[in-house]
N, C-alpha and C positions, 0 to 999 in steps of 0.2 A: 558615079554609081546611082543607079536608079531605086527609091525607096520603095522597095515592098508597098503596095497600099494594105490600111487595115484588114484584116480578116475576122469575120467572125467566126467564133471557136478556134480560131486558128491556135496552134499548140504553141506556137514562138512567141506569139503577141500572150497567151497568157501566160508564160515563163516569165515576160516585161513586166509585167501588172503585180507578177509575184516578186518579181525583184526593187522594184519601187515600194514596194508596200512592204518590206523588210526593211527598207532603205529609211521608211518615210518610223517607222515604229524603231530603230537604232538610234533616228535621230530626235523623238520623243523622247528616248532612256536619258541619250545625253544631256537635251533642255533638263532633265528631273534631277539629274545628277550639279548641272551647274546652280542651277535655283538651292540646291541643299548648300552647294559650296559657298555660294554669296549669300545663304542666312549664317553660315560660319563665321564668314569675316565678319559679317554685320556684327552679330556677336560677340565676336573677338576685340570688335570694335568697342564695346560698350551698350551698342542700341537695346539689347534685352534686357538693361539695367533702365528702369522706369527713374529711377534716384536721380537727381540734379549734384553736385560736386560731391558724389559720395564716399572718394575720399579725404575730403575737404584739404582738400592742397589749394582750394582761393579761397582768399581773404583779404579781398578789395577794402572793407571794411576796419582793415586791421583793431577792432574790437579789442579791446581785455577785460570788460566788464559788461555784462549784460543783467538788466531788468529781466522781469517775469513778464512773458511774451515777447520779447524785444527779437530783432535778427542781432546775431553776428557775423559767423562764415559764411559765405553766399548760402543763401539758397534755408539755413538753418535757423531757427529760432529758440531761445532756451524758455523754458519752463518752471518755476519755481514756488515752493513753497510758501514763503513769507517775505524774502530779501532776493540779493544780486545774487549771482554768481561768476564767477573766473574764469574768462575761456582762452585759449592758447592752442595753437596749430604745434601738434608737436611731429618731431621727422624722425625717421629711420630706427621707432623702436622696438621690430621686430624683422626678419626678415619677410619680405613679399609683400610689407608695407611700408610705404614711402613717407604718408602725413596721417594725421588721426587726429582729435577731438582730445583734448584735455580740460574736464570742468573740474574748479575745486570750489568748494564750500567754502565762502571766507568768511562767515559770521560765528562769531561765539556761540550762538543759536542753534542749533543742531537745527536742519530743515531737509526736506526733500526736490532733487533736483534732475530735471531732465532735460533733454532736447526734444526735438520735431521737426518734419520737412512736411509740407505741405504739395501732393503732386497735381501738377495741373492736370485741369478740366482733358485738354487735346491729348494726354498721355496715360491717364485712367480709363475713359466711358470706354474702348474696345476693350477693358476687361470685363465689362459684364457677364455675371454668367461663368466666368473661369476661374480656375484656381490659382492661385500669386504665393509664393512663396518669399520672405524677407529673412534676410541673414544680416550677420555682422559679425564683428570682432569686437567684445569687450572686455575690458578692465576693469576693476576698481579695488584701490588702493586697502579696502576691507573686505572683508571674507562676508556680504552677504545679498541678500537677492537684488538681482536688477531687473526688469521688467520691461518688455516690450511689446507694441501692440500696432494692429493694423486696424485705420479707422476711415470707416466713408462719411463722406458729406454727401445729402442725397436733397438738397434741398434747392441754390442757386450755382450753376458753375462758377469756378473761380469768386464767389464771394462766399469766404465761409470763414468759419468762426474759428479762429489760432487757436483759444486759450480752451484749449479741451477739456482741463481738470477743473472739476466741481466741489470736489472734497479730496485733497488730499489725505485724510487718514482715515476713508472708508477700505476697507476690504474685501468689498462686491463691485468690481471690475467690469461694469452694466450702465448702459443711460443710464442718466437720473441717479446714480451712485457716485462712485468715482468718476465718470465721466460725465458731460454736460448732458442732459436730455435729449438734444439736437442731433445728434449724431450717433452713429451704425458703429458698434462694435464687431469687427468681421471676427478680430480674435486677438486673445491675449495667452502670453505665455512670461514667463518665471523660470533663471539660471541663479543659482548662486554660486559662484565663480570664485577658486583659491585667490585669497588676496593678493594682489602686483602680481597677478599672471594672466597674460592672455589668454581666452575663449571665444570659441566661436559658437555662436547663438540662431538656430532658424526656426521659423514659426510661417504655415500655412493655411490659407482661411479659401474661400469658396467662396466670391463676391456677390452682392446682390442683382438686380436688375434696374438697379436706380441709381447706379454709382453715379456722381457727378465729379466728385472730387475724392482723390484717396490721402491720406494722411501716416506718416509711422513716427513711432514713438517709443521715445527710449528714456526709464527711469529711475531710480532708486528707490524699490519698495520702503524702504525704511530711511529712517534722516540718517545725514552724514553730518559725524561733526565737522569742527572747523577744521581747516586744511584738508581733510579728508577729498580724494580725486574720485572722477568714475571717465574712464575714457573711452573712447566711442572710434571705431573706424572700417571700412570696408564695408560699408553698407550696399547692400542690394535686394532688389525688390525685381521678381520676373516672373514669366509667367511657369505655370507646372507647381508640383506638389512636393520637388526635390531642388534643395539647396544645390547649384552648379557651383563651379570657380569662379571668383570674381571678379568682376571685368567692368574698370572704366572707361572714361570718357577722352577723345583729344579733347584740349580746350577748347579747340575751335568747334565742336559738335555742342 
């Protein structure tokens, strides 16, 4: 069969032109539609979750006792008042959590105790400018406030300073207060939570334009005595100004 040569204005060739250019705009919808599906799984997968072992199921380190600033569970560091504290991976004490953080106070001393993650340099600076929302599950063994905070380092990538607290028993929650001078308080929030029952905790801050480094931090406003627990698990940090469900990592990611 011999092809028609083109026509200009011809009415058939531009019935073509309209039919390709439906064709070619159906087939935009669907790249829009797959790109939304693979940020799902991505999601699904954990990647929206900025957090390194956030349910701390590794514990290469097998730890039971940490210093003030020391690592334990990958990835986490504990925070202390005056002395050590007790740390232990504990498993299946809720449903839809598998591992969780268990710190107890072992000293006689009543002191105040926390953890922290420290988020790299390559997993922060594209928050600039955006709003990050951090949630978790916490416990603690006494009915009274626990504290968490999201913190920038704005000064060198990846070399920043762990040991965030400056005064533990200030109550202005600011540089050069409670926290080091050094460092961006994007924001801090306070739950006090029925004693041995789990709650979920989110706090949302608005980052600066200088992020280098982001930091979260989980505490006990008040000292705990001896034995006394505060348990920590399901941590996540993502982007937006609403708490989603939360979603870890394979190991292998």
């Amino acid at each position: 069969m011999t092809q028609v040569p083109f026509q200009e204005k011809d009415p058939k060739t531009n019935e073509n032109f309209r039919n390709i250019y439906y064709q070619v705009d159906a087939l935009d919808s669907n790249i829009s539609e797959i790109e939304t599906s693979l940020a799902n799984i991505q999601g699904s997968a954990g990647f929206k979750n900025r957090i390194i072992n956030p349910s701390f199921s590794i514990n290469q380190r097998s730890t039971t006792t940490a210093t003030d600033d020391a690592y334990h569970l990958d990835r986490w560091y504990a925070l202390t008042q005056t002395s050590t504290v007790t740390v232990a991976q504990q498993t299946e004490q809720e449903n839809g959590q598998l591992t969780n953080l268990r710190m107890t106070q072992p000293g006689a001393s009543a002191q105040r105790i926390g953890v922290a993650q420290i988020v790299e340099s390559i997993n922060s600076i594209d928050l600039r400018g955006v709003a990050v929302t951090l949630s978790a599950r916490i416990r603690c063994s006494a009915s009274q406030a626990i504290r968490y905070a999201i913190l920038e380092s704005t000064i060198t990538a990846d070399t920043v300073t762990s040991d965030v607290v400056s005064s533990w028993t200030s109550t202005d929650f600011t540089a050069g207060n409670f926290f080091i001078s050094s460092i961006t308080v994007a924001n801090t929030g306070s739950t006090t939570p029925t004693a041995a029952t789990w709650t979920s905790v989110s706090l949302t801050a608005t980052l600066t334009s200088n992020v280098k480094n982001l930091l979260v931090f989980f505490w006990s406003e008040d000292t705990l005595a001896q034995n006394e627990t505060l348990d920590i698990g399901s941590v996540q940090l993502e982007i937006g100004s609403t708490a989603t469900p939360f979603a870890t990592r394979d190991y292998e990611s």
